[in-house]
Every structure is written in structure tokens, then in C-alpha cells.
PyMOL Python script that loads the backbone (N, CA, C, O; Angstrom):
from pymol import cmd

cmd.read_pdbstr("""\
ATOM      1  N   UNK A   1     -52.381  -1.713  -0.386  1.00  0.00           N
ATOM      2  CA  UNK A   1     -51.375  -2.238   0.512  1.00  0.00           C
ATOM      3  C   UNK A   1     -50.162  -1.317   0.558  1.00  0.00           C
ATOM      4  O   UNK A   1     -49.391  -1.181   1.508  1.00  0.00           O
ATOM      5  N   UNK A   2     -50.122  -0.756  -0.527  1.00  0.00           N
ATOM      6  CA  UNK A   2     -48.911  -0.065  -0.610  1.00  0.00           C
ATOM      7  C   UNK A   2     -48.614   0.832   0.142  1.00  0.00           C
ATOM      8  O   UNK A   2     -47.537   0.892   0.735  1.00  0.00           O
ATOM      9  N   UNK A   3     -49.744   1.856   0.244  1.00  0.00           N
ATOM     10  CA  UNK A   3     -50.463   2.787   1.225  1.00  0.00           C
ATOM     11  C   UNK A   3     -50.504   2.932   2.603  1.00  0.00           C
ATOM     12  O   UNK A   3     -50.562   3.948   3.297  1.00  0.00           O
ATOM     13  N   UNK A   4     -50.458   1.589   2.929  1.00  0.00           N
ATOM     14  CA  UNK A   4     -50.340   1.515   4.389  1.00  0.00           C
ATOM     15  C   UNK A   4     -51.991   0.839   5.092  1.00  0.00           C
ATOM     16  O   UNK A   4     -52.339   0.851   6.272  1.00  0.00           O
ATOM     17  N   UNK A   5     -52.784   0.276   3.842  1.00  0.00           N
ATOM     18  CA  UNK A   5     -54.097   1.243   4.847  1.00  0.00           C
ATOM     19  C   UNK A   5     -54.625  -1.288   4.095  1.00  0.00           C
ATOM     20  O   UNK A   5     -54.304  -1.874   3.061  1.00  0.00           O
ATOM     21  N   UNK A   6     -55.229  -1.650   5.013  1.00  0.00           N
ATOM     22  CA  UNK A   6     -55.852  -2.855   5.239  1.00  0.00           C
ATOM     23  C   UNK A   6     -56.657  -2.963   3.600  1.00  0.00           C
ATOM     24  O   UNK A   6     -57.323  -2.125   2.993  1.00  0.00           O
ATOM     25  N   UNK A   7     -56.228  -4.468   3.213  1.00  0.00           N
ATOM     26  CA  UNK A   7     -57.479  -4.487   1.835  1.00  0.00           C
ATOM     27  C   UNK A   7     -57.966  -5.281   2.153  1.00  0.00           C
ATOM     28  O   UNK A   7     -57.653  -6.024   3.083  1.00  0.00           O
ATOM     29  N   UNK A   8     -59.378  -5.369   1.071  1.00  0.00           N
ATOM     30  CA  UNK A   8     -60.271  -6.424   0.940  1.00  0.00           C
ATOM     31  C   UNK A   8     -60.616  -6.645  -0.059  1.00  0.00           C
ATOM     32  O   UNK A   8     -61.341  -5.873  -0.686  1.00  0.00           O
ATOM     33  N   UNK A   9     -60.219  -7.714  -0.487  1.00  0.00           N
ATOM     34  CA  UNK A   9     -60.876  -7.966  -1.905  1.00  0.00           C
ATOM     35  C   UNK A   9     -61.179  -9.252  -2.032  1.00  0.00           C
ATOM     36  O   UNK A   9     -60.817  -9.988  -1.114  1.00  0.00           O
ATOM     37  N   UNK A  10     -61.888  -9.828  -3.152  1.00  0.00           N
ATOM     38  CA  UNK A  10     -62.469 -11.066  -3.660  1.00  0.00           C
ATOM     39  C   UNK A  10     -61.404 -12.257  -4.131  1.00  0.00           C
ATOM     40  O   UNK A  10     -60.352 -12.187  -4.765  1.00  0.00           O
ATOM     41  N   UNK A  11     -61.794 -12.861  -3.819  1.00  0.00           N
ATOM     42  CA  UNK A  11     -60.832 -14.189  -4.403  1.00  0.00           C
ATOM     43  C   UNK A  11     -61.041 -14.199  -5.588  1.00  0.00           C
ATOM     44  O   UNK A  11     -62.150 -14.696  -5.786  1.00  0.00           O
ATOM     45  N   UNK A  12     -60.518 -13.885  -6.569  1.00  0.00           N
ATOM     46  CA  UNK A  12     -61.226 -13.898  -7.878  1.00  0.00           C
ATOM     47  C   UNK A  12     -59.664 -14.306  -8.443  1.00  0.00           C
ATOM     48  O   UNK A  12     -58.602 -13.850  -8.022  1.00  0.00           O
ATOM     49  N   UNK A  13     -59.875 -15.365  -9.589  1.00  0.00           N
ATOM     50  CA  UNK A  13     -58.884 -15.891 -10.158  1.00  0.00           C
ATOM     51  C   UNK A  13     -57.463 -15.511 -10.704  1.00  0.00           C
ATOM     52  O   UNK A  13     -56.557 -16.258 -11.072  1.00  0.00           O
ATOM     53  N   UNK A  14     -57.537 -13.765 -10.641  1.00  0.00           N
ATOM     54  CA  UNK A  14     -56.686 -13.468 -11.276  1.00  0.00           C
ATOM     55  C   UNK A  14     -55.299 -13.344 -10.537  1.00  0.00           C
ATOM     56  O   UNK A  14     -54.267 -12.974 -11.098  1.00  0.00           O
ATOM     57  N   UNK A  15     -55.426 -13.786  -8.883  1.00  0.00           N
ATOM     58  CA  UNK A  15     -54.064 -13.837  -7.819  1.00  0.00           C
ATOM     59  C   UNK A  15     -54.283 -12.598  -7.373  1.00  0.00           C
ATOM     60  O   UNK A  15     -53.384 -11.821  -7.695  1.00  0.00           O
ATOM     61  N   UNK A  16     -55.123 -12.148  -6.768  1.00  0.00           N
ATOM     62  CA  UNK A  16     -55.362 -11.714  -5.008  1.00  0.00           C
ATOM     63  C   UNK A  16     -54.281 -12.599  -4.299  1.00  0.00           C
ATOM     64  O   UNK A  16     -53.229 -12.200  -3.801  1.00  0.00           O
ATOM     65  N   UNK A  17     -54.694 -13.711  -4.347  1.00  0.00           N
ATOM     66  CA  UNK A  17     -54.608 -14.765  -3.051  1.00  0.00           C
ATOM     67  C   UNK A  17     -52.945 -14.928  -3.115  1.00  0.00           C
ATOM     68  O   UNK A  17     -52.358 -15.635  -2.296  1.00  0.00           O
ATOM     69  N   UNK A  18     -52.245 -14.200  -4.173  1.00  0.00           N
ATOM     70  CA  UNK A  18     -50.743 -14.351  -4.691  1.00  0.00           C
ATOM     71  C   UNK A  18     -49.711 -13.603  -3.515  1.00  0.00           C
ATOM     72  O   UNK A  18     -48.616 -13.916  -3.051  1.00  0.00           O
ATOM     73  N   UNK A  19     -50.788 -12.285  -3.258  1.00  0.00           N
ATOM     74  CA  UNK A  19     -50.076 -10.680  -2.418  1.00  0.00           C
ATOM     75  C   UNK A  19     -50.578 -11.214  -1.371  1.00  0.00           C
ATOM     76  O   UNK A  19     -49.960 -11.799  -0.481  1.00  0.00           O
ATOM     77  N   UNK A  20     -52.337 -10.925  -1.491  1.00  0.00           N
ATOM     78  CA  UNK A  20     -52.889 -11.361  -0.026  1.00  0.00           C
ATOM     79  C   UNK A  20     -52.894 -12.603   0.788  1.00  0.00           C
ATOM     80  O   UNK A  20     -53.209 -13.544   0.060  1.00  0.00           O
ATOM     81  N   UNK A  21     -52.701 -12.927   1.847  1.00  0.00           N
ATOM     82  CA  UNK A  21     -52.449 -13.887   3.092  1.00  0.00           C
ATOM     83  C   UNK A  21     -53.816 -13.515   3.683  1.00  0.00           C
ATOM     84  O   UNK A  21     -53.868 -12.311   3.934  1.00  0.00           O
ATOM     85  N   UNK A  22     -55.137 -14.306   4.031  1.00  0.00           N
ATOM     86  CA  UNK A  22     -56.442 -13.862   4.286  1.00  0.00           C
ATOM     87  C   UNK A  22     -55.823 -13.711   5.876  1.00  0.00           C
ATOM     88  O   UNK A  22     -55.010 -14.471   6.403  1.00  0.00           O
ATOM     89  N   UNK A  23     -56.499 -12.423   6.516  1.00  0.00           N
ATOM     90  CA  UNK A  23     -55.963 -12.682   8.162  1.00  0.00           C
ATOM     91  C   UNK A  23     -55.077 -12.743   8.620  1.00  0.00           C
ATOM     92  O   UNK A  23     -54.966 -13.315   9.704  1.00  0.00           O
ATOM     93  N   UNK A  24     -53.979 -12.134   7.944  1.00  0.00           N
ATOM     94  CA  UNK A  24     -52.834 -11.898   8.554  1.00  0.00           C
ATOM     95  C   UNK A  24     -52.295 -10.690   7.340  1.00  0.00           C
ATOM     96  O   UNK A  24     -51.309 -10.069   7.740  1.00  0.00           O
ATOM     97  N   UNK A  25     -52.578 -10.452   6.539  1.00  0.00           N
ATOM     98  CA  UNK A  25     -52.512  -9.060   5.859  1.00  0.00           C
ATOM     99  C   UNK A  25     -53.202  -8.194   4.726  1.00  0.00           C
ATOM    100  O   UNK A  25     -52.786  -7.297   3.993  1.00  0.00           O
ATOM    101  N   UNK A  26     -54.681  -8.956   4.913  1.00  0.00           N
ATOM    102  CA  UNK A  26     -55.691  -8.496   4.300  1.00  0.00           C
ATOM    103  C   UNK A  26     -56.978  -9.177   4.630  1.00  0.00           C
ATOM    104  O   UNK A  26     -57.047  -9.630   5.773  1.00  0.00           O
ATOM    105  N   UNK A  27     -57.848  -9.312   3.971  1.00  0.00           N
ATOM    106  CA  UNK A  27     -58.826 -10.652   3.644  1.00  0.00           C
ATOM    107  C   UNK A  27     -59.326 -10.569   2.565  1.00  0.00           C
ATOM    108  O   UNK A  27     -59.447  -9.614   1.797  1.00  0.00           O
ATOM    109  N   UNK A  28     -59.900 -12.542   2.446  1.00  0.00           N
ATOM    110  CA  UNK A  28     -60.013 -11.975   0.722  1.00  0.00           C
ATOM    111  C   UNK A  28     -61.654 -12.794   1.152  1.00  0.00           C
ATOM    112  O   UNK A  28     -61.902 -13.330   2.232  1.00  0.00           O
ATOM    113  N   UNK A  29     -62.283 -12.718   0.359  1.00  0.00           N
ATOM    114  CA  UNK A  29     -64.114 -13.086   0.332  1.00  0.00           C
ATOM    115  C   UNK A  29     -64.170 -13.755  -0.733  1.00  0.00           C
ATOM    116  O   UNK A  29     -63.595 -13.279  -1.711  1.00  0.00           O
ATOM    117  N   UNK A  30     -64.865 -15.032  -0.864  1.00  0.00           N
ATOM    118  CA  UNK A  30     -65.615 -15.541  -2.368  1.00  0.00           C
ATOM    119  C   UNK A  30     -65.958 -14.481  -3.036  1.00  0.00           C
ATOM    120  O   UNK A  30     -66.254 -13.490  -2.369  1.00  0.00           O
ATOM    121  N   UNK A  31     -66.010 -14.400  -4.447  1.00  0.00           N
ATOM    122  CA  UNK A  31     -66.121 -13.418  -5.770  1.00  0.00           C
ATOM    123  C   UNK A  31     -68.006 -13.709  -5.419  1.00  0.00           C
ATOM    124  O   UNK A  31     -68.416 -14.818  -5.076  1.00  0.00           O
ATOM    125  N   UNK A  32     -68.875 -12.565  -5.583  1.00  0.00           N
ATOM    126  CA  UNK A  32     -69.819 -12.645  -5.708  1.00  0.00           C
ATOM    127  C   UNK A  32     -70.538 -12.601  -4.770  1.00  0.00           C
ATOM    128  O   UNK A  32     -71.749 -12.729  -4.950  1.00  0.00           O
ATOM    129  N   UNK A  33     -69.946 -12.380  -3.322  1.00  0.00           N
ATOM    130  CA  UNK A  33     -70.696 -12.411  -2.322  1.00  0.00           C
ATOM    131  C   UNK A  33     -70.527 -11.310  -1.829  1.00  0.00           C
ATOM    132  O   UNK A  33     -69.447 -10.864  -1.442  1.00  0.00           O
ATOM    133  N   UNK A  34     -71.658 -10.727  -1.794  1.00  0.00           N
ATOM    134  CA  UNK A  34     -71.525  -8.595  -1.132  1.00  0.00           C
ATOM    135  C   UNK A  34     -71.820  -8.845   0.342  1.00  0.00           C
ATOM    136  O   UNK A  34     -71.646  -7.903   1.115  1.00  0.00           O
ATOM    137  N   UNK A  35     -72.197  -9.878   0.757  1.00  0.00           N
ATOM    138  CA  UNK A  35     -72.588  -9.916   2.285  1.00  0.00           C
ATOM    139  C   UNK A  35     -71.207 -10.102   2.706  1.00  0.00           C
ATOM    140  O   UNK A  35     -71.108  -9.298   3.632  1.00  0.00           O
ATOM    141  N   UNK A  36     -70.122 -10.662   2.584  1.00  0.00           N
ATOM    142  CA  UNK A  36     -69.556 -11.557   3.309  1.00  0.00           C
ATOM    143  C   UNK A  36     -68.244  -9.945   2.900  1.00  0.00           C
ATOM    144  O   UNK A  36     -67.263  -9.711   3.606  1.00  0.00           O
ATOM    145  N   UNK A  37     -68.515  -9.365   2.030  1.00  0.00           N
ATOM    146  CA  UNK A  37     -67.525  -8.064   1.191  1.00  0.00           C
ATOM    147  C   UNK A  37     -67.740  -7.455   2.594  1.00  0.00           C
ATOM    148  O   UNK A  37     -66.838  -7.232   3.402  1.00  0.00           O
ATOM    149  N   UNK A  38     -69.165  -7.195   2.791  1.00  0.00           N
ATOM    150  CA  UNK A  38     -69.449  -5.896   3.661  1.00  0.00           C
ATOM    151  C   UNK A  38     -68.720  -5.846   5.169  1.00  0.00           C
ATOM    152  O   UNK A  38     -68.029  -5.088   5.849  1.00  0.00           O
ATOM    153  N   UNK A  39     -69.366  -7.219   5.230  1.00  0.00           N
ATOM    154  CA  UNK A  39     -68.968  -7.515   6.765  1.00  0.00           C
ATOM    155  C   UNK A  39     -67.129  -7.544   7.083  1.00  0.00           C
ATOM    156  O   UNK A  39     -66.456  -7.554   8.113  1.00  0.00           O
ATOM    157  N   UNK A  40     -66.843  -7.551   5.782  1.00  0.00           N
ATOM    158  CA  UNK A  40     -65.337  -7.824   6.341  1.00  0.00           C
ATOM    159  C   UNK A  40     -64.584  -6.463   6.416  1.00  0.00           C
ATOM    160  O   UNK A  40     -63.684  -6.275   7.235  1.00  0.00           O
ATOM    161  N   UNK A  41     -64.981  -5.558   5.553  1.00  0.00           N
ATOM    162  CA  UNK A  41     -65.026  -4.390   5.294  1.00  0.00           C
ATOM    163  C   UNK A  41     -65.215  -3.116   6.889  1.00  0.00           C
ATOM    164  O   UNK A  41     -64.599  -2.124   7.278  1.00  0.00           O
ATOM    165  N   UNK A  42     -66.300  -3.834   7.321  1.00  0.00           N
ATOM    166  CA  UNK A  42     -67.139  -3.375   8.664  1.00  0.00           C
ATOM    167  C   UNK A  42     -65.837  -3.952   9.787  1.00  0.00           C
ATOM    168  O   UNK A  42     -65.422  -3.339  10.771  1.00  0.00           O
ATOM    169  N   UNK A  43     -65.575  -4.718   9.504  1.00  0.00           N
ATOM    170  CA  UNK A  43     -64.675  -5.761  10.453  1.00  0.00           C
ATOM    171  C   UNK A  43     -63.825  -4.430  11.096  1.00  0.00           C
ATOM    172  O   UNK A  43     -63.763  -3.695  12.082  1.00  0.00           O
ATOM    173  N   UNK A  44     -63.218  -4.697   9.759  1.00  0.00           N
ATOM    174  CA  UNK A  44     -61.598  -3.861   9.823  1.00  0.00           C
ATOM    175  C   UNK A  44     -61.681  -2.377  10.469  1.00  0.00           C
ATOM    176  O   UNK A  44     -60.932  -1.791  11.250  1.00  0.00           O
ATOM    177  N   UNK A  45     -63.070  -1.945   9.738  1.00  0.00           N
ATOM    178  CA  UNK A  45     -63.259  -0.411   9.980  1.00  0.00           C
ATOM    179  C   UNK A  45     -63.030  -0.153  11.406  1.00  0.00           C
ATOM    180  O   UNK A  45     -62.106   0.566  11.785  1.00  0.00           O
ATOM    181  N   UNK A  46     -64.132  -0.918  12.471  1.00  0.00           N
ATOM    182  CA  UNK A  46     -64.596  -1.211  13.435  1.00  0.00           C
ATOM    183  C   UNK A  46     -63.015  -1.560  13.781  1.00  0.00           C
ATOM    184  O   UNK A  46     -62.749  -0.708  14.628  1.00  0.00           O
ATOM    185  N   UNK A  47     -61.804  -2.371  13.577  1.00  0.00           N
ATOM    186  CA  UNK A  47     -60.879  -2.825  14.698  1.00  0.00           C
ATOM    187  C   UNK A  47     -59.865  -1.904  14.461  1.00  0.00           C
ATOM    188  O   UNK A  47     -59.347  -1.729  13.358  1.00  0.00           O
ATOM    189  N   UNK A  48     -59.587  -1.339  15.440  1.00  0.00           N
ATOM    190  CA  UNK A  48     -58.159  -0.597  14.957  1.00  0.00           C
ATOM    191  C   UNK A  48     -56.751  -1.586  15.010  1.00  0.00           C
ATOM    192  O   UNK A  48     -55.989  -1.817  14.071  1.00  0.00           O
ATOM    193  N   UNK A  49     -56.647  -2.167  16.633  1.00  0.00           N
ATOM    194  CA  UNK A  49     -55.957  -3.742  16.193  1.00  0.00           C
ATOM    195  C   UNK A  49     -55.724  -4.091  14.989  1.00  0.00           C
ATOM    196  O   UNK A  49     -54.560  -4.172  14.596  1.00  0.00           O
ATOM    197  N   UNK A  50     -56.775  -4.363  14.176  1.00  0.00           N
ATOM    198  CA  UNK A  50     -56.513  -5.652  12.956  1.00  0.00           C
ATOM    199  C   UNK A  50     -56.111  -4.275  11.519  1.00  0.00           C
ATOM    200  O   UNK A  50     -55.431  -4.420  10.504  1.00  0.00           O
ATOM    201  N   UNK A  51     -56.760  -3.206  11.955  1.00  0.00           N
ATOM    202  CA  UNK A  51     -55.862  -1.883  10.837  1.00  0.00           C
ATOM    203  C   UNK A  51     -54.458  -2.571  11.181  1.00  0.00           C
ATOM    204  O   UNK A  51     -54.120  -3.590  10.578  1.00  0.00           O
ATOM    205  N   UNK A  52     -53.718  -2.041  12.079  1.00  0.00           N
ATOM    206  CA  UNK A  52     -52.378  -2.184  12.349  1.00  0.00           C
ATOM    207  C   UNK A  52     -52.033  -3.052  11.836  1.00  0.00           C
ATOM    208  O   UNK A  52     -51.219  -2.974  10.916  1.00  0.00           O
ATOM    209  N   UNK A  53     -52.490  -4.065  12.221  1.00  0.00           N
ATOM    210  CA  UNK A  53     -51.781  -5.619  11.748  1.00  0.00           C
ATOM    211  C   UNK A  53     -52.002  -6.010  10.339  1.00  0.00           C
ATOM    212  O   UNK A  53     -51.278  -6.707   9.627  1.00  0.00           O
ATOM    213  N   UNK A  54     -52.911  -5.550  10.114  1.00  0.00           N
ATOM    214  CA  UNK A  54     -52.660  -6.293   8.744  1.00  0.00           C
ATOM    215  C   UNK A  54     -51.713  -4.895   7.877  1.00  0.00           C
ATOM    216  O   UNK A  54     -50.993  -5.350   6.989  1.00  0.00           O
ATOM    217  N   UNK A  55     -51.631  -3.238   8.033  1.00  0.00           N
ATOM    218  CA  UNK A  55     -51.155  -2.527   7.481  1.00  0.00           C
ATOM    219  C   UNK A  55     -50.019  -2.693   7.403  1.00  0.00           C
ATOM    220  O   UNK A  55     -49.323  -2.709   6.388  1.00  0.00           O
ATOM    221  N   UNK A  56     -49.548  -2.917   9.132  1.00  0.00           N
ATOM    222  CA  UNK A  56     -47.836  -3.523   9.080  1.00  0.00           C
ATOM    223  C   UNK A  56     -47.286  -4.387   8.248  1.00  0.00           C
ATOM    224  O   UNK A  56     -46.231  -4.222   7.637  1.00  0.00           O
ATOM    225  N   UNK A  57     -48.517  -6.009   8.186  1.00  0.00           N
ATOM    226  CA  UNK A  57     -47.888  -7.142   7.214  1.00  0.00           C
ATOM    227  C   UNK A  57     -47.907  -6.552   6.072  1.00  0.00           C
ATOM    228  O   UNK A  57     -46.845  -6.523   5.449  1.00  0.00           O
ATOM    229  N   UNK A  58     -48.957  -6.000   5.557  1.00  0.00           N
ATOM    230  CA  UNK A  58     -48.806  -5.656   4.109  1.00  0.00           C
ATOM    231  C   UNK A  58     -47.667  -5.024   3.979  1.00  0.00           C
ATOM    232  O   UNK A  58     -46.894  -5.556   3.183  1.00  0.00           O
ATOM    233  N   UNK A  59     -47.387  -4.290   4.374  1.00  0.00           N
ATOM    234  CA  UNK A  59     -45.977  -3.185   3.789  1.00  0.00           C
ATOM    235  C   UNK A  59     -44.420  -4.557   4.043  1.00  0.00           C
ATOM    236  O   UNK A  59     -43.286  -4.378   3.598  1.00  0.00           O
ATOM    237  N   UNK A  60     -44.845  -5.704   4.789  1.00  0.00           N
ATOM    238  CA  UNK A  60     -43.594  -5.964   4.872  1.00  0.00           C
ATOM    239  C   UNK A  60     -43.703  -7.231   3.398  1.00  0.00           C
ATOM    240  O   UNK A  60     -42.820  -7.490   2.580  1.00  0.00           O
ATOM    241  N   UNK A  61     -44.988  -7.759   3.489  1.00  0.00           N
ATOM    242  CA  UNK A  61     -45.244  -8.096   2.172  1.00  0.00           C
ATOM    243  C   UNK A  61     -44.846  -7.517   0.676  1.00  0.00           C
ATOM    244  O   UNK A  61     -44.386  -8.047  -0.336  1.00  0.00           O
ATOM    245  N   UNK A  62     -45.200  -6.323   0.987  1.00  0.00           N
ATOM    246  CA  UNK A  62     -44.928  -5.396  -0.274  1.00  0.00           C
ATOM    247  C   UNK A  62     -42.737  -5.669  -0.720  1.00  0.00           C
ATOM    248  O   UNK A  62     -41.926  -5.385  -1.602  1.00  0.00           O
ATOM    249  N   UNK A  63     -42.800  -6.385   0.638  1.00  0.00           N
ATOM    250  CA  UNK A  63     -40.695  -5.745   0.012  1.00  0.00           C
ATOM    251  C   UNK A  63     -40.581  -6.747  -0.894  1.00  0.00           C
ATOM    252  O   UNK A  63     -39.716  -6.495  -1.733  1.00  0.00           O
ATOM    253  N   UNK A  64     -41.298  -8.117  -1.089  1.00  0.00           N
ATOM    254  CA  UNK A  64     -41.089  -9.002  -2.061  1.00  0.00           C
ATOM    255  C   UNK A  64     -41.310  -8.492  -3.438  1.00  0.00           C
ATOM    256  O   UNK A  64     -40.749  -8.953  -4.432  1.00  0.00           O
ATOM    257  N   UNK A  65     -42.148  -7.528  -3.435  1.00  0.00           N
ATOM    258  CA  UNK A  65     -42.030  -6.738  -5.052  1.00  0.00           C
ATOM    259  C   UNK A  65     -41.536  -5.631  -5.787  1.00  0.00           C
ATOM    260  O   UNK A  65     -41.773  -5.188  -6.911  1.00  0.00           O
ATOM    261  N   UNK A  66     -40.575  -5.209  -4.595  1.00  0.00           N
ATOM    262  CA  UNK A  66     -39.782  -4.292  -4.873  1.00  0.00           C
ATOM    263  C   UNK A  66     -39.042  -4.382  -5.979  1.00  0.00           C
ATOM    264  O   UNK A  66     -39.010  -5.578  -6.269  1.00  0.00           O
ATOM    265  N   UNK A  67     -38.345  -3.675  -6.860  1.00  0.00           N
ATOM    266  CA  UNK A  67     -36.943  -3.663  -8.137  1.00  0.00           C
ATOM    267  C   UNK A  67     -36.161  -4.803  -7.723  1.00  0.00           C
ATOM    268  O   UNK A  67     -36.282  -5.944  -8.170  1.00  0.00           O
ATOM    269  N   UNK A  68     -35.462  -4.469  -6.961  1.00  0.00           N
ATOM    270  CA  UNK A  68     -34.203  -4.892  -6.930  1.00  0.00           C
ATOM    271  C   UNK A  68     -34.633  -6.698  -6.867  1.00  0.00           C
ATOM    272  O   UNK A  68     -34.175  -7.627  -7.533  1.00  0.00           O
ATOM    273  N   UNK A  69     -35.710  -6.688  -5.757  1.00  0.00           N
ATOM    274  CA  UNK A  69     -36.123  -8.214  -5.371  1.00  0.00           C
ATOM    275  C   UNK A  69     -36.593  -8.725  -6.707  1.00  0.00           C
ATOM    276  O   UNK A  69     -35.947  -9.752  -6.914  1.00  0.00           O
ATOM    277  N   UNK A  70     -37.319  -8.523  -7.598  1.00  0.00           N
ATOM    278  CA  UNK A  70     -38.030  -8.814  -8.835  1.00  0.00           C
ATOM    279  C   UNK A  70     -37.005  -9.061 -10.137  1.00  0.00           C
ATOM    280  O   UNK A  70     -37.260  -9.847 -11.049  1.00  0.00           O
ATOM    281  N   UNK A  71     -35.720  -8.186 -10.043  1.00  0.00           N
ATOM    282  CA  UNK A  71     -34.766  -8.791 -10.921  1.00  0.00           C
ATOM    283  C   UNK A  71     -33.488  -9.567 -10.297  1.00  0.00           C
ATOM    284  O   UNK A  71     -32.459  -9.970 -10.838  1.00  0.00           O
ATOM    285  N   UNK A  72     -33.839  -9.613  -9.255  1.00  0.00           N
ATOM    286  CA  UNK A  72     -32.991 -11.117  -8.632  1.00  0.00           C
ATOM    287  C   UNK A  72     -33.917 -12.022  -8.682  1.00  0.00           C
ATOM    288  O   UNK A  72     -33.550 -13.196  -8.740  1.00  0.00           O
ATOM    289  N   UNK A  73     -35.048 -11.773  -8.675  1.00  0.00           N
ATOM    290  CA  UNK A  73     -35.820 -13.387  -9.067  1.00  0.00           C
ATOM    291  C   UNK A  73     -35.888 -13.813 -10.472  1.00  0.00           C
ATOM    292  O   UNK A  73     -35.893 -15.029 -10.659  1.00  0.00           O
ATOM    293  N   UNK A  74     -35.943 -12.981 -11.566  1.00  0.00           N
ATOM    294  CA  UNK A  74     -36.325 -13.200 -12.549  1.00  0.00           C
ATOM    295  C   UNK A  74     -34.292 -13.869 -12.853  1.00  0.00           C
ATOM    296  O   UNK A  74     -33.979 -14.994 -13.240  1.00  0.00           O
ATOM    297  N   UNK A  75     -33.426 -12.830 -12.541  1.00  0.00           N
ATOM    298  CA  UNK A  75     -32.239 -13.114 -12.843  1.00  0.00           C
ATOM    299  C   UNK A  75     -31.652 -15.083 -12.664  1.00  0.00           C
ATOM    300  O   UNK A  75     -31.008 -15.855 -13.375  1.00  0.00           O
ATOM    301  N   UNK A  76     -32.407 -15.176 -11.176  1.00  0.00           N
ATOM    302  CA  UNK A  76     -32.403 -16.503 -10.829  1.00  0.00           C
ATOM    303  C   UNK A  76     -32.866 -17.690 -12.058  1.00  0.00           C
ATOM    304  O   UNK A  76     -32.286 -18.657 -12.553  1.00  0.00           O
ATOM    305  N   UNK A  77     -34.230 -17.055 -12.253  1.00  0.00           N
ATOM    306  CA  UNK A  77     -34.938 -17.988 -13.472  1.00  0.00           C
ATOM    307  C   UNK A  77     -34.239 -18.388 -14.438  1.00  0.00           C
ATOM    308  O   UNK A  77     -33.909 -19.497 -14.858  1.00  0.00           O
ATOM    309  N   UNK A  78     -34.045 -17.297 -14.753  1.00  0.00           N
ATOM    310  CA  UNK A  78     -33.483 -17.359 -16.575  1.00  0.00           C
ATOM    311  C   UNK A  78     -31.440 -17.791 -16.511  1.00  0.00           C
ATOM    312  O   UNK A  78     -30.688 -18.089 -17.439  1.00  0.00           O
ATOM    313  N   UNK A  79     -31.164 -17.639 -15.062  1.00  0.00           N
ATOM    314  CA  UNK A  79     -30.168 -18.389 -14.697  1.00  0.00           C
ATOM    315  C   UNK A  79     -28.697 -17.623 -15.158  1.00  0.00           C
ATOM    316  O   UNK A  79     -27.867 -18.025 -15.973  1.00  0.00           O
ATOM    317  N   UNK A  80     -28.689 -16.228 -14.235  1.00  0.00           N
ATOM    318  CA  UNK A  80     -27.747 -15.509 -14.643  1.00  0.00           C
ATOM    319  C   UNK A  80     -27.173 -15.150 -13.161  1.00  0.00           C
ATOM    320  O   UNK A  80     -28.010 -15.039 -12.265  1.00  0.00           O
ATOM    321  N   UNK A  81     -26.141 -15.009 -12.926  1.00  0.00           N
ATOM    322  CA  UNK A  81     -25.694 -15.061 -11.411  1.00  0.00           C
ATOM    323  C   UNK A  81     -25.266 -13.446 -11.557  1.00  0.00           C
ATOM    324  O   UNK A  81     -24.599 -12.885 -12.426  1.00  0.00           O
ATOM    325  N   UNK A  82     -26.036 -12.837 -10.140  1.00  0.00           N
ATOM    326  CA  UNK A  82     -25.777 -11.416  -9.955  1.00  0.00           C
ATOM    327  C   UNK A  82     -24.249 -10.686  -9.627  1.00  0.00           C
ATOM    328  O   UNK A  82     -24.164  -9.466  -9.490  1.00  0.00           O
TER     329      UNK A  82
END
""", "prot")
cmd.dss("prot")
cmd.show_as("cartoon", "prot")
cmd.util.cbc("prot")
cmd.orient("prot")
């Protein structure tokens, strides 16, 4: 995502589903299924449209994990005013 360039990955427990938004800035597939991997994979290749769109969301996705954003959240938590 960081990159610029469309992902795909598996729903797999460890929070994919945390960054990724399925269809609007990546997609994510049931863990274990290579059919459903391929085709989505094929999808993207095949659309240049849905490159764009999801490359654009991702990068605007990405500003939520930037420095500065990550210790104003954590700062928030632990309850220290910037």
C-alpha cells in the first residue's frame, strides 16, 4: 500500500481487515482459498480503473499511520495533552 500499487491479501486473523477496506482500497479473500486469491488478483491486473482507486485510497489510508498521527493517538490514550 505504501507503494502506491493495489493489495490482496487473506483475511487472516492477524488485522488485514484493520488497514484494508475490501473494495474500496484493497481486497481481502477467506484465508485458504487460492481460487478466490487468484481471481481477485486477475481482477485488479485486468482493471486499470480499480489500480487507481484502490492505489489512491490506500495512500490516503496510509496517513492514519504516519509518526506524528500514531503519537497523538497513543498520547490521547495514555492521556497526555499535546
Amino acid at each position: 500500500m505504501a507503494c502506491g500499487v493495489p493489495v490482496v491479501s487473506t483475511n487472516c486473523p492477524s488485522g488485514p481487515d484493520e488497514i484494508i477496506e475490501n473494495g474500496i482500497n484493497g481486497v481481502l479473500v477467506p484465508t485458504e482459498n487460492v481460487d478466490e486469491l487468484a481471481i481477485a488478483i486477475i481482477k485488479i491486473l485486468k482493471n486499470q480503473k480499480i489500480k487507481q482507486v484502490f492505489a489512491k485510497n490506500s495512500l490516503r489510508k496510509l496517513e492514519l499511520f504516519v509518526l506524528g498521527q500514531i503519537i497523538h493517538e497513543y498520547t490521547k490514550l495514555i492521556g497526555i495533552n499535546d
